[in-house]
N, C-alpha and C positions, 0 to 999 in steps of 0.2 A: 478553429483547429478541430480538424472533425475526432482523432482520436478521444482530445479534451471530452469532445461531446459524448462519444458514445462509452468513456471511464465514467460522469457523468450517471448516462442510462442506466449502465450497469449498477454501479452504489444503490440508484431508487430502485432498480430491482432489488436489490440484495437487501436492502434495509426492508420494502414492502415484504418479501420474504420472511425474514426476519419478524417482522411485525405480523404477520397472520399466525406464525405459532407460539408467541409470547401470549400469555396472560394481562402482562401490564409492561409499563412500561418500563418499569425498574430489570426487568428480566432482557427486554430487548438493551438497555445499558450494556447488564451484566456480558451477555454474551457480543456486544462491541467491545466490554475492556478485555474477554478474554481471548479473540483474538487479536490483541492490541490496536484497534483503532481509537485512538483519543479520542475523546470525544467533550462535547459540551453542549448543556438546555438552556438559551438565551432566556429571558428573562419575557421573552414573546410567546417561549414554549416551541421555538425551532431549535433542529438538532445541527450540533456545528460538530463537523468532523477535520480533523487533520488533516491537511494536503502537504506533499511533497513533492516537489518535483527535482531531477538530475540532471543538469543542461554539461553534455561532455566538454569537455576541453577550456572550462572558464577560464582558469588559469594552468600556470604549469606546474608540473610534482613541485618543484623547489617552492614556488610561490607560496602553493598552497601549504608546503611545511611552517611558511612562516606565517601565515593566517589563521591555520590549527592551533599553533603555540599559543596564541593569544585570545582564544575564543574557547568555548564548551563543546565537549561534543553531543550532539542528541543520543537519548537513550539507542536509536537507531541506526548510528553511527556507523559500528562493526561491519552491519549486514552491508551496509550502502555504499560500505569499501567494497568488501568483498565481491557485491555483484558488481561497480564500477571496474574491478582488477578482471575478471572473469568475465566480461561483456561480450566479446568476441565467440567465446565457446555457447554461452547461456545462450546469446539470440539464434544461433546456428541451430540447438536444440529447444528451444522453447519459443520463436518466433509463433508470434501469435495464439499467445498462449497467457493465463495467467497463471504465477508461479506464486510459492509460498516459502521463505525463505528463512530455514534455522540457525544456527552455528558453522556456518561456510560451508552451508549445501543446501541445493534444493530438496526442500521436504514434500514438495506436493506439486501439483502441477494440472493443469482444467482448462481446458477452452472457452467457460463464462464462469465468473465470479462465483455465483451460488454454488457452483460445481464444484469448485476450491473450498470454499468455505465449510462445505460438508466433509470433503478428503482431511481436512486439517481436525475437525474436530476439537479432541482436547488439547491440543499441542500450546503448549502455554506462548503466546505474545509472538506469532512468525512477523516477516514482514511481508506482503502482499504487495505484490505489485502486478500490471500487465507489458509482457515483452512486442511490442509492437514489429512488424517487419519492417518497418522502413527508420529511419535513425532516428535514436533513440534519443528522447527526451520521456525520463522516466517519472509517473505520476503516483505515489504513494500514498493510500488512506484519503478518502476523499470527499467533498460536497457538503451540502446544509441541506437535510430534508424540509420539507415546507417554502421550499423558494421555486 
């Protein structure tokens, strides 16, 4: 799936980014937990980051009410409603584009990743995602560097 691939390219840009103005490596952490990408140092010393992804239409509102009830929601939850309820307008205005996403609004917005990641700055924990123009299967927080 060439999107996969080029959200992918983008993360190794943004992380190599990332890592040419850190000092070390605890600084490049710091600044993936403080735009909240999860993250983890395998025990090989590759960086494992969180992915997400949002396949529309899995199941239906009702369904999914009764699957919610009996499950957790991720700390990311809220946002992932919100842009799922708002999908219609966001890709209209943000098609091909990567957005950055606060308390039920877009706070930022960049046509490549690092672009975004500078506009956000210190905005504590958005969510980040890219709005693809063709249908939408959305990929959140992504990749393992060193693979």
């Amino acid at each position: 799936m060439q999107l996969c691939e080029d959200t992918i390219c983008d993360l190794r840009k943004t992380i190599e980014s990332v890592s040419t103005g850190a000092k070390c490596p605890e600084e490049i952490l710091a600044h993936l937990d403080k735009i909240g990408l999860e993250c983890y140092v395998t025990e090989k010393g590759d960086l494992a980051v969180k992915c997400w992804q949002i396949i529309e239409g899995f199941v239906s509102e009702e369904y999914a009410g009764i699957i919610r009830s009996s499950r957790s929601s991720p700390m990311e939850g809220d946002k992932m409603d919100w842009l799922s309820k708002n999908l219609q307008t966001i890709q209209e205005k943000y098609a091909g584009q990567w957005i950055a996403v606060g308390d039920n609004e877009i706070i930022a917005s960049a046509p490549a990743l690092p672009e975004l990641l500078i506009l956000i700055g210190d905005i504590d924990r958005p969510l980040v995602t890219f709005i693809p123009t063709e249908p939408i299967v959305w990929t959140f927080t992504y990749g393992i560097q060193g693979f």
